[in-house]
matplotlib code that plots the C-alpha trace (Angstrom):
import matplotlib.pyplot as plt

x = [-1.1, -3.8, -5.3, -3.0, -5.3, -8.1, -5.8, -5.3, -8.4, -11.9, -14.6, -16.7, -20.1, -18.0, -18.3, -20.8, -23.8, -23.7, -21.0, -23.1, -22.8, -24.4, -22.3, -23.1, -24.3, -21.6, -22.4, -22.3, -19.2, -18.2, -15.2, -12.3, -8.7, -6.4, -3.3, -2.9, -4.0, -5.8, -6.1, -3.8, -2.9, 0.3, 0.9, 3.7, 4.3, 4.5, 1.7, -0.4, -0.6, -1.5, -4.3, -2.5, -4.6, -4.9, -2.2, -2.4, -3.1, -6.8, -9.3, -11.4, -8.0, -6.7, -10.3, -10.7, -7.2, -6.6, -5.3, -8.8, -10.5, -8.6, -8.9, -12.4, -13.3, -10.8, -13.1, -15.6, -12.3, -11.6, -9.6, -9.5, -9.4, -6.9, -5.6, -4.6, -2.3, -5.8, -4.9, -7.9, -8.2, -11.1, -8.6, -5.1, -2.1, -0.9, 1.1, 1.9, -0.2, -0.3, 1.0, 2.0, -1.7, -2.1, -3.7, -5.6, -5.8, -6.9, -10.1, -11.5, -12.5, -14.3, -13.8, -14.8, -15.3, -11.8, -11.6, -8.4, -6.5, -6.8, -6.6, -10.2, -9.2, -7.7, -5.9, -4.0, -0.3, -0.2, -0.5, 0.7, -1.2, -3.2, -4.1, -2.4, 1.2, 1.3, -2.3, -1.3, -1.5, -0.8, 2.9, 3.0, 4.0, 4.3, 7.2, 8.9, 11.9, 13.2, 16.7, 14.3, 12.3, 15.6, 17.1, 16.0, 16.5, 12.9, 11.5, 13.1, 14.6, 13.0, 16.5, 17.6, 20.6, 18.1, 17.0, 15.5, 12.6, 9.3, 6.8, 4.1, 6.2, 7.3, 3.5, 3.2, 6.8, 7.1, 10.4, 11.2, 14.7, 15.4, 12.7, 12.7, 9.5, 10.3, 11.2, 8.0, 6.2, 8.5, 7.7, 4.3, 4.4, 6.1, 4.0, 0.5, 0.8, -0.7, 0.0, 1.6, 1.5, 4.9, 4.6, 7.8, 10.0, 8.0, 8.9, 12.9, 11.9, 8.7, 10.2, 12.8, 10.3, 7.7, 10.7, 11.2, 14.0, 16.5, 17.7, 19.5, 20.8, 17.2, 17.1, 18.5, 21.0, 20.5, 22.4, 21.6, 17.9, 18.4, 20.3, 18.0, 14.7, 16.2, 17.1, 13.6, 11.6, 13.7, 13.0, 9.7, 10.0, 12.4, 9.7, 7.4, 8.7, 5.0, 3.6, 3.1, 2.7, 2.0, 4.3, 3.4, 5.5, 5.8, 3.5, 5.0, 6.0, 3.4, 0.4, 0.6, -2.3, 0.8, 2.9, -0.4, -2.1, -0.8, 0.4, 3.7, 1.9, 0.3, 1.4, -1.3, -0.1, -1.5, 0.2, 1.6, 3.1, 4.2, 6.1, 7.9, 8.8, 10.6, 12.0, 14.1, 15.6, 16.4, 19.9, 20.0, 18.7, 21.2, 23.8, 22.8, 22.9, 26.5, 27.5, 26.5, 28.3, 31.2, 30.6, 29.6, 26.2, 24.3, 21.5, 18.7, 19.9, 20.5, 16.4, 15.7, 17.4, 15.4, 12.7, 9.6, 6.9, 3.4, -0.7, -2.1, -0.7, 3.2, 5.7, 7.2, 10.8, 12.7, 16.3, 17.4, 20.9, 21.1, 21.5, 25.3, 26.7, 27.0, 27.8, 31.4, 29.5, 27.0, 24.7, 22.2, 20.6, 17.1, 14.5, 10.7, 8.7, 7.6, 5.5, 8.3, 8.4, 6.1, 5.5, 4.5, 1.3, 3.1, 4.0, 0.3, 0.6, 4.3, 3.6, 3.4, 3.7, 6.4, 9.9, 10.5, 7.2, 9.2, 6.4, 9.1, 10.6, 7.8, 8.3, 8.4, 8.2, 11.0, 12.4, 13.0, 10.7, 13.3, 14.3, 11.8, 8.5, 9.6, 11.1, 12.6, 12.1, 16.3, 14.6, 11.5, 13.7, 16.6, 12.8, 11.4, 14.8, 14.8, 11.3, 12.2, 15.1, 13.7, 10.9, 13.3, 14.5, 10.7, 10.2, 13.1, 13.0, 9.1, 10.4, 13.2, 10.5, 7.9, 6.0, 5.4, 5.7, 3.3, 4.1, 0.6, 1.6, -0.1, 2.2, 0.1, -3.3, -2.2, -1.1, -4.9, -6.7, -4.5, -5.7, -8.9, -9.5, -10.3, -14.1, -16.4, -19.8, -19.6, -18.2, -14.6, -11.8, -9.9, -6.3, -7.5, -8.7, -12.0, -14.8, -16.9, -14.7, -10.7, -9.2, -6.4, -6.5, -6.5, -2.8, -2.2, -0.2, -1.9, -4.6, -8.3, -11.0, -12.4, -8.8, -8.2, -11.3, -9.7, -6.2, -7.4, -9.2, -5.5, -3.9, -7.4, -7.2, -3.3, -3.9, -6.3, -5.1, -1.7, -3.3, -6.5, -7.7, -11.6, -11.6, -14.5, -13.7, -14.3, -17.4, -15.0, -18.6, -19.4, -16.3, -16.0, -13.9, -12.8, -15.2, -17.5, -16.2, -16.9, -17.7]
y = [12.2, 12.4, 9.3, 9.2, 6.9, 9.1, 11.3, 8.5, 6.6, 7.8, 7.4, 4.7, 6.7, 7.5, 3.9, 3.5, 0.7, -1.6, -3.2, -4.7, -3.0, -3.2, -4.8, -3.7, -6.8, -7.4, -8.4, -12.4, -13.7, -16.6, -17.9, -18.3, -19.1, -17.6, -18.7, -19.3, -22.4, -22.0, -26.4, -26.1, -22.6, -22.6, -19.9, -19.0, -15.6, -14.2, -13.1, -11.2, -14.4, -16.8, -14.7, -13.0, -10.6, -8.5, -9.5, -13.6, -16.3, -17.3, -19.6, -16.0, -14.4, -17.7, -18.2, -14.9, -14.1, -13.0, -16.2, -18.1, -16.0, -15.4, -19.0, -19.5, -17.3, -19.5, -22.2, -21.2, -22.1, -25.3, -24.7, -27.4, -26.9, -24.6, -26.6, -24.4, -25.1, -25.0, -23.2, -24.5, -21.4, -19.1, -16.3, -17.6, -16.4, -12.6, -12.9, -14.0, -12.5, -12.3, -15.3, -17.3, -17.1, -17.6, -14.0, -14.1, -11.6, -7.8, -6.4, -3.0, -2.3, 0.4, 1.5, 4.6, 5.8, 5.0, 2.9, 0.9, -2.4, -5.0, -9.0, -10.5, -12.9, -16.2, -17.8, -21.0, -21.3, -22.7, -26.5, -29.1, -29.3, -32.7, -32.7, -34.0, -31.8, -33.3, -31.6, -28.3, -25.2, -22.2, -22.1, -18.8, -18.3, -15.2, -13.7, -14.9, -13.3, -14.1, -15.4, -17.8, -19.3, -20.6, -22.6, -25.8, -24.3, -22.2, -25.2, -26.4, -27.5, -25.2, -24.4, -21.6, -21.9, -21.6, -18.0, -18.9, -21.1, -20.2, -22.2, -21.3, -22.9, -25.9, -27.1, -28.2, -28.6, -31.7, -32.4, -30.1, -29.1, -30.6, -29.0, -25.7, -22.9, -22.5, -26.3, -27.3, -24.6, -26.1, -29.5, -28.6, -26.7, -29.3, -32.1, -31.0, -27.2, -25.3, -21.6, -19.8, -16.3, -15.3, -12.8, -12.6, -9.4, -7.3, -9.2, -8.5, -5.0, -4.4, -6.2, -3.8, -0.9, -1.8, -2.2, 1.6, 0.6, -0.4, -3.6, -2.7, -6.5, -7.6, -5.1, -7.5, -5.8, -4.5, -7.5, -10.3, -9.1, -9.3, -12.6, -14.3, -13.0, -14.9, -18.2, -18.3, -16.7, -19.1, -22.3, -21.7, -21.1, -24.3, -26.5, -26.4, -24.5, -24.3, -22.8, -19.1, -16.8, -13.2, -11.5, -8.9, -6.2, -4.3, -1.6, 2.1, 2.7, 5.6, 3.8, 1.6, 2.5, 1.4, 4.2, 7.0, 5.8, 7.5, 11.2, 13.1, 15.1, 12.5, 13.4, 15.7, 18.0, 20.6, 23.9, 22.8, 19.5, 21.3, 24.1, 21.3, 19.3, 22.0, 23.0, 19.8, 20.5, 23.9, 22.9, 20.6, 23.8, 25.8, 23.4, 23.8, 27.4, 27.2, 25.1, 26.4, 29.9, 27.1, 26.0, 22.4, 22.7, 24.8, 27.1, 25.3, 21.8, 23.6, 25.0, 21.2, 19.8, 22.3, 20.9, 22.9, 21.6, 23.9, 23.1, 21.0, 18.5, 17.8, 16.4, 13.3, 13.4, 10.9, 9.2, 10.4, 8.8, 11.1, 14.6, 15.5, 13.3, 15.9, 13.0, 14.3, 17.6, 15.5, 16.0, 13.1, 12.4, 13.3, 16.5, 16.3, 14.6, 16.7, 16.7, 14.5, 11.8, 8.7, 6.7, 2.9, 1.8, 0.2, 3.8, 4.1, 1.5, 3.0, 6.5, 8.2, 5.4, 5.2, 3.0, 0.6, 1.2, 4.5, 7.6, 10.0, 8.2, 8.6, 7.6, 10.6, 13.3, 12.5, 10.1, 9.4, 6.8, 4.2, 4.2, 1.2, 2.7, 5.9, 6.5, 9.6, 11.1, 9.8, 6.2, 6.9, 7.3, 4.9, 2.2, 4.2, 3.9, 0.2, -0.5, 1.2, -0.5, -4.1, -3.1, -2.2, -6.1, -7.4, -5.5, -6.7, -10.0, -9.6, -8.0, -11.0, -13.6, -11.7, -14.8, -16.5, -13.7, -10.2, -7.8, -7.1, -3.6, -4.1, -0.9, 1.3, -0.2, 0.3, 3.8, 4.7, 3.1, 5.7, 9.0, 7.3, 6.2, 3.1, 1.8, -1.1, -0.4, 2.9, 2.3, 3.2, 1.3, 3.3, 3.0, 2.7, 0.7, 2.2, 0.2, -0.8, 1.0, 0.7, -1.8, -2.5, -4.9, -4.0, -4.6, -2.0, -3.1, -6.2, -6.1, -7.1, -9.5, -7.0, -5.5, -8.9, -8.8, -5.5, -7.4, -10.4, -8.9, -6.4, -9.9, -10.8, -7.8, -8.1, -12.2, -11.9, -8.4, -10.2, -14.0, -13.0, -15.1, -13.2, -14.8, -13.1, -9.9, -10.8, -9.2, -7.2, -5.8, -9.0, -9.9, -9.0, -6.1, -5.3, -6.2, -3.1, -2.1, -4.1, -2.6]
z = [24.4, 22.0, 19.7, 17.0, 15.2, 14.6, 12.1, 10.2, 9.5, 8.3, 11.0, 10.8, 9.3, 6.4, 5.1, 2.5, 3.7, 0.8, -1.6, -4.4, -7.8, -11.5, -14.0, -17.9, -19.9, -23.1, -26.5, -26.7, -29.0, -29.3, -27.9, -29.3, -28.3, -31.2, -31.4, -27.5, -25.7, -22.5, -21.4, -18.5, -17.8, -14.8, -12.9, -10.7, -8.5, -5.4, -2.9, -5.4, -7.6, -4.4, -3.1, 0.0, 0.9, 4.5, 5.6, 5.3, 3.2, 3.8, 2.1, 0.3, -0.8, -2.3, -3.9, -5.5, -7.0, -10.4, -11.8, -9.9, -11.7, -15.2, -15.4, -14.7, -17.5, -19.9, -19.1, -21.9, -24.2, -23.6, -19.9, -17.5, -13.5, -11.7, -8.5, -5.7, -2.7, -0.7, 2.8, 4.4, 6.7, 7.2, 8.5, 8.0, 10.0, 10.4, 13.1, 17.0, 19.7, 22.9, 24.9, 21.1, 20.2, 16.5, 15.1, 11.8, 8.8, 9.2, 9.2, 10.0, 13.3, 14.7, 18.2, 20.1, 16.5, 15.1, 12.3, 11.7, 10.4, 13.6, 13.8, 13.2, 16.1, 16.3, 12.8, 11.9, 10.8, 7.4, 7.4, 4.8, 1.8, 1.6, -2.1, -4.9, -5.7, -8.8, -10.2, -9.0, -11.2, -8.8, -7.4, -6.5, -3.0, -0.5, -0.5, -3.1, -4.7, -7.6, -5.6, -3.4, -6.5, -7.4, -4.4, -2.9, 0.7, 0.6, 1.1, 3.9, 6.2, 8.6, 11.0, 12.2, 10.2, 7.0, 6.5, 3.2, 4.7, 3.2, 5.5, 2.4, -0.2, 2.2, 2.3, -1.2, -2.3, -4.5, -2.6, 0.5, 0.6, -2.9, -5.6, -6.0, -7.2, -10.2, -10.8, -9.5, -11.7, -14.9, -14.2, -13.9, -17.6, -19.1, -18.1, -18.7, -19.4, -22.6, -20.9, -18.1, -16.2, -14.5, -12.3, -10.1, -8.9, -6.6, -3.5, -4.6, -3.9, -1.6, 1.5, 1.5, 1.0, 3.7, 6.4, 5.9, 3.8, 6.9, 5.7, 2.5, 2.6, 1.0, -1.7, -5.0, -7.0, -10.3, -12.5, -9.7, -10.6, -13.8, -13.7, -12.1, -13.8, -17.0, -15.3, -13.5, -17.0, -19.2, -17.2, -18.2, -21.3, -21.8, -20.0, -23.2, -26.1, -27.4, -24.5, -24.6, -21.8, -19.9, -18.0, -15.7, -14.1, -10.3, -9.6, -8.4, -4.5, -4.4, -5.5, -1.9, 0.8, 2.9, 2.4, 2.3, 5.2, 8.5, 7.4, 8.0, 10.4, 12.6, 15.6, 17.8, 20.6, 22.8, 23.8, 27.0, 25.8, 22.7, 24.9, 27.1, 24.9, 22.8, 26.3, 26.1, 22.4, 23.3, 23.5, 20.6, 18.2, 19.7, 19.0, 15.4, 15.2, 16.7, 14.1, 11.1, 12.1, 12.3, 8.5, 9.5, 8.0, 6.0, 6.9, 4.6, 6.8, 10.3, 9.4, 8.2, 12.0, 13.9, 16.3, 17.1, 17.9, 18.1, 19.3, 16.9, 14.1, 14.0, 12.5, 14.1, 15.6, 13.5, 12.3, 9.3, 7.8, 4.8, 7.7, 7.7, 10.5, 13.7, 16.2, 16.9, 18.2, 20.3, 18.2, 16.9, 13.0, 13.3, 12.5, 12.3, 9.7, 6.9, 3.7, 1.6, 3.6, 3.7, 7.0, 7.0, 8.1, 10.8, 12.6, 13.0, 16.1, 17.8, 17.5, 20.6, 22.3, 25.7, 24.6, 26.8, 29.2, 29.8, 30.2, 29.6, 26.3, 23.5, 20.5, 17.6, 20.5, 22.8, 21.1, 17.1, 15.0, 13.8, 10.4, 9.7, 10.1, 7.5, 4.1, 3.4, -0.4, -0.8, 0.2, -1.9, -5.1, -4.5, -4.6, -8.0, -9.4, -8.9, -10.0, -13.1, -13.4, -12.4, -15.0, -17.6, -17.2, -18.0, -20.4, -22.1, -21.5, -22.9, -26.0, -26.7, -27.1, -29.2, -30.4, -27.0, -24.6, -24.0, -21.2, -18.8, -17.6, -13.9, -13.5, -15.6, -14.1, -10.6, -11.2, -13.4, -10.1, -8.3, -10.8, -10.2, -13.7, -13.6, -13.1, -14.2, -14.7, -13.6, -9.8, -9.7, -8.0, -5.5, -4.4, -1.0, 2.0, 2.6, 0.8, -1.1, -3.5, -2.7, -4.5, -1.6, 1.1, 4.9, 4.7, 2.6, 0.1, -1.9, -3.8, -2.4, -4.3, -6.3, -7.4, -8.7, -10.7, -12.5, -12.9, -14.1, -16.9, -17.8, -18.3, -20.5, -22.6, -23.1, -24.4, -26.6, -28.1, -28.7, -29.8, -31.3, -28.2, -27.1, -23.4, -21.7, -19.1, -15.3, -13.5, -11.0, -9.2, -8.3, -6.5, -2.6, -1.5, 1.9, 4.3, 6.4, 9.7, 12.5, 16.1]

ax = plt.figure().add_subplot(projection="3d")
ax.plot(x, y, z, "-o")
ax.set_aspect("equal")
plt.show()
């Protein structure tokens, strides 16, 4: 079996040497805050909003979000200090490796010229915050739906018997197991605040998207979505009825690195594999013919079923729940990949690779890639629909509260970064991972430093259009993307 890898990722000499930039030099005006005030400015979110960024929640990410840096540049207008949740970790936690060693985020990695996401090395599970829960400004948390900024139980305890435990919300709880995010985030507003950024919903659809959409038991419903976005949006609001504040909505499926990453045709065979390996279906695409001269299926989906694999690039074998269900014939769910569906960056580690340490069984040849590492264009659009529809709830709830509310359309940024629109001083920002110029994290699916540079100043220019507020625009050039290659 061939390197699946190297189809998917650029080789390392296509990385550009250098990530520094020039940044134009704007008129001096002096600052004003309109009708807004900026003194204690509270944000709460999900991962975007905390700084999660390739794959975990490190010290950089948390350092260089859009809210660290939105807020900085308030500070010209009378804004105080932002307290984070400080992680305290160089490289955070990804995951569990090898013999429960603790991995941290993902960097790009070069080997035998292949460039791909990989662990940087050893991490740290998130600790408990040691600063002072009362002076925090940032509750955002990773993860967070709306449905868990709501309930005391994603903060503990952490049992078993407790599915909602969010270890990153537990750190800096003001009472674990008792307060709640948004409470905290209330509290918080009420107390000391002058402004807020709410930024919550994404995670009530994404989780759902970047498992390949398999568990449809995490997608939130339509009216439990919007239920819950006006108990968590009007808490805030309640918490200081003169506090004003932006909203933000949930970027498209399509503009997610995540999703474009490893193509439908990853999978590289040569002529002889190709030839036995179509040996072994020749019985299932017989099957097929026999039954749609039975009327069981139609010609369009017995061509769709057919496996045939040839020298070169292929389609995947795959699962695929929306096929006519053949399994009182003996005959399975799948077909090949093709150019409508959309694997996960995930499928760029399992393909090809033997199930079970079985040489024979390999996955997407002889046997299908799981549901979880690919949506199918009935999966794509059942997402779209309910970003739209999620979306449709913002916007709303933006438009209800005129005088204290204005909606920062992170959609509409995300999907100009994507048409390749979108530049500062004349270097563009790319819906990519490759730098100095893509704007997406190794992970693939949040936004990098320099991203947050370009986000932060879509919620500036929405304030001070609607407030009359002139808060100076973020340098995004002179905030780090993704990190070169390593060897």
């Amino acid at each position: 079996m061939k390197n699946i890898l190297k189809y998917i990722f650029l080789p390392a000499v296509g990385f550009l040497a250098s990530c520094s930039y020039e940044f134009p030099v704007n008129e001096i005006i002096e600052p004003t805050s309109g009708e807004a005030n900026f003194a204690s400015t509270i944000v709460i979110g999900d991962g975007i909003a905390a700084g999660f960024m390739d794959g975990a929640l490190y010290d950089r990410g948390q350092s260089n979000s859009f809210a660290v840096q939105m807020t900085n540049q308030m500070k010209s207008l009378g804004g105080g200090n932002f307290n984070l949740p400080l992680i305290n970790s160089v490289n955070g936690f990804y995951a569990i490796g090898p013999g429960n060693s603790i991995l941290g985020r993902l960097i790009l990695k070069t080997v035998n010229g292949v460039t791909s996401p990989a662990p940087i090395g050893p991490g740290d599970l998130p600790g408990p915050f040691s600063g002072n829960k009362a002076e925090l400004n940032n509750f955002s948390i990773p993860g967070l739906t709306l449905g868990l900024a709501l309930i005391p139980q994603t903060g503990g305890p952490n049992v078993p018997q407790n599915p909602a435990f969010n270890p990153y919300y537990a750190r800096f709880a003001s009472n674990p197991g008792v307060s709640t995010p948004i409470g905290d985030a209330a509290t918080a507003l009420g107390t000391n605040g002058t402004f807020f950024t709410f930024w919550l919903g994404s995670s009530d659809v994404l989780g759902y998207a970047v498992g390949g959409a398999s568990n449809p038991a995490i997608l939130t419903p339509n009216d439990a979505f919007a239920q819950r976005f006006t108990l968590a949006l009007g808490a805030m609001l309640q918490a200081n009825p003169d506090a004003k504040g932006a909203v933000a909505n949930i970027p498209d499926l399509n503009v997610l690195p995540y999703f474009n990453l490893v193509p439908w045709n990853a999978l590289p065979l040569d002529g002889p594999t190709a030839a036995a390996v179509n040996q072994g279906f020749a019985q299932y695409n017989g099957g097929l013919l026999q039954l749609q001269a039975m009327g069981a299926i139609t010609e369009a989906e017995r061509i769709l079923r057919t496996i045939n694999f040839t020298a070169g690039q292929n389609g995947y074998l795959m699962s695929d729940e929306n096929l006519t269900d053949l399994t009182q014939f003996g005959l399975p769910s799948i077909r090949q990949s093709n150019s409508s569906d959309r694997s996960t960056l995930t499928l760029a580690q399992a393909l090809g690779q033997p199930v079970g340490g079985n040489p024979q069984v390999v996955r997407g040849v002889s046997f299908p890639v799981e549901d979880q590492f690919v949506l199918t264009s009935t999966e794509q659009a059942e997402i779209q629909d309910k970003i739209n529809a999620f979306n449709g709830v913002i916007a709303s709830a933006v438009q209800a509260n005129p005088q204290r509310l204005v909606l920062v359309d992170i959609k509409g940024l995300l999907n100009r970064v994507r048409e390749g629109s979108v530049n500062s001083g004349g270097v563009s920002l790319t819906a990519s991972i490759v730098p100095p110029n893509g704007g997406f994290s190794v992970d693939g699916v949040h936004p990098n430093g320099r991203a947050h540079g370009f986000i932060a100043n879509e919620f500036i220019d929405a304030i001070n259009s609607k407030w009359g507020a002139n808060i100076p625009l973020v340098n995004p050039n002179a905030i780090p993307g993704n990190d070169l290659p390593i060897q």
